[in-house]
DODONU-177757 format. One record per residue: residue number from 1; x, y, z of N, C-alpha, C in turn; chain. Coordinates in steps of 0.001 Angstrom, whole numbers, plus 500000, padded with zeros to 6 digits. Example, Ala and Ser with C-alpha at 12.3 -4.5 7.8 and 13.67 -1.06 7.14 Angstrom:
DODONU-177757
> nugu/n.east/n.north/n.up/ca.east/ca.north/ca.up/c.east/c.north/c.up/zase
> 1/513190/494310/507800/512300/495500/507800/513200/496700/507800/A $
> 2/512850/497750/507080/513670/498940/507140/512900/500030/507870/A $
END
This chain:
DODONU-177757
> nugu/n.east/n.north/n.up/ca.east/ca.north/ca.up/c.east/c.north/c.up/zase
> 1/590377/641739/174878/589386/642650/175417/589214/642344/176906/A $
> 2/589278/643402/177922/589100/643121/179249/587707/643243/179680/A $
> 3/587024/642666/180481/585601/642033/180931/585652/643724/182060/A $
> 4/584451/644324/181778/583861/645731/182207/583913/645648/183519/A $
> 5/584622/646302/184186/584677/646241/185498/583256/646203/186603/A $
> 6/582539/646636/185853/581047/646869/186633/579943/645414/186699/A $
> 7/580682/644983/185346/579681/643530/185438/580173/642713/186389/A $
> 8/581604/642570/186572/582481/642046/187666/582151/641953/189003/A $
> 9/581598/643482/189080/580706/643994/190511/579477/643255/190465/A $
> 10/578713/643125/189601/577620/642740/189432/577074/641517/189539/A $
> 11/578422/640458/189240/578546/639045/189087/578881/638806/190525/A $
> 12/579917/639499/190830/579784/638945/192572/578646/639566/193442/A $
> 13/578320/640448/193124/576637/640534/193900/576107/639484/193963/A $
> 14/576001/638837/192869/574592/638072/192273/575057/636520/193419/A $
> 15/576371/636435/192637/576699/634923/192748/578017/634318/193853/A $
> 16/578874/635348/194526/579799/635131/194995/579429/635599/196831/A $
> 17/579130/636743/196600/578475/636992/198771/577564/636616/198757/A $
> 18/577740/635800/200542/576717/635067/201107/575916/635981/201708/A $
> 19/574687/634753/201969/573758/636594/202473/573889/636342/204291/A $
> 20/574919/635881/205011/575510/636077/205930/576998/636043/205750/A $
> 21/577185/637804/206181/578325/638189/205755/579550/638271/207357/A $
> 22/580321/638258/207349/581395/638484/208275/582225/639941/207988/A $
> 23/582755/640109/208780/583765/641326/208694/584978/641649/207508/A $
> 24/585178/640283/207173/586259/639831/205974/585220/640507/204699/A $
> 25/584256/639672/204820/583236/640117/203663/582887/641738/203352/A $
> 26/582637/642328/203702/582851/644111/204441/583880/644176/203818/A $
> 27/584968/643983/203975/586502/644729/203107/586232/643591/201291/A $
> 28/585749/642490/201540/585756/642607/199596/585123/642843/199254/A $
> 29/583580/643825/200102/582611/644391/199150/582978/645809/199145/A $
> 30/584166/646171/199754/584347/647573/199251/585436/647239/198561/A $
> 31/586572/646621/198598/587380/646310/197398/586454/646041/195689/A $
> 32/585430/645689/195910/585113/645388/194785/584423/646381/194118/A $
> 33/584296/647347/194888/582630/648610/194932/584200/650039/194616/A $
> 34/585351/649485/194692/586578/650726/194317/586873/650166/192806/A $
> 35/587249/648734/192239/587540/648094/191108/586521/648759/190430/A $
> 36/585139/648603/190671/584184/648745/189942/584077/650101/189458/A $
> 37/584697/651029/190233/584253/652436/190253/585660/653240/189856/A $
> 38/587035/652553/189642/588036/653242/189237/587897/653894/188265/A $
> 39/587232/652969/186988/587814/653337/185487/586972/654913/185308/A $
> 40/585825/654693/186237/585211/656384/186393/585703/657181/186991/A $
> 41/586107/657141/188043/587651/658098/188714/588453/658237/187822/A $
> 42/588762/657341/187244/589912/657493/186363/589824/658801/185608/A $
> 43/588442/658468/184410/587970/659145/183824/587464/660450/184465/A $
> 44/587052/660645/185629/586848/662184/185936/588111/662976/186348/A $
> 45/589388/662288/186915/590679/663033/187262/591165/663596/185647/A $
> 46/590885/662458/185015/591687/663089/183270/590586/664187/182718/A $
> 47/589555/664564/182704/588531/665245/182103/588879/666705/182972/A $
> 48/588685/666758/184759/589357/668003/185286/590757/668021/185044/A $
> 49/591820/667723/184516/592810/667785/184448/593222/668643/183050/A $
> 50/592231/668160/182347/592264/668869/180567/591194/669669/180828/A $
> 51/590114/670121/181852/589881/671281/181611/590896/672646/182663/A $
> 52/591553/671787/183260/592593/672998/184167/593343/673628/182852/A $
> 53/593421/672562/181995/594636/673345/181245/594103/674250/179920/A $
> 54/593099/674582/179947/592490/675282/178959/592446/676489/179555/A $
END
């Protein structure tokens, strides 16, 4: 079973960024804020995709 991509997000909120951030930090909080948010992209490209074809 793979660990929910959103808690992932959630866990490095909490416990992984410092609360002085650098520029580096900026690109893995949006790397992590795209992981978190694929499997719903995912899910909305396949949902318009099966209603195109109806």
């Amino acid at each position: 079973m793979r660990p929910d991509t959103t808690v992932i997000g959630a866990v490095y909120n909490m416990f992984l960024r410092p609360q002085e951030r650098g520029p580096l930090w900026t690109v893995a909080d949006v790397l992590v804020a795209l992981v978190a948010t694929a499997p719903l992209l995912y899910g909305a490209v396949r949902l318009s995709r099966s209603a195109e074809e109806r």
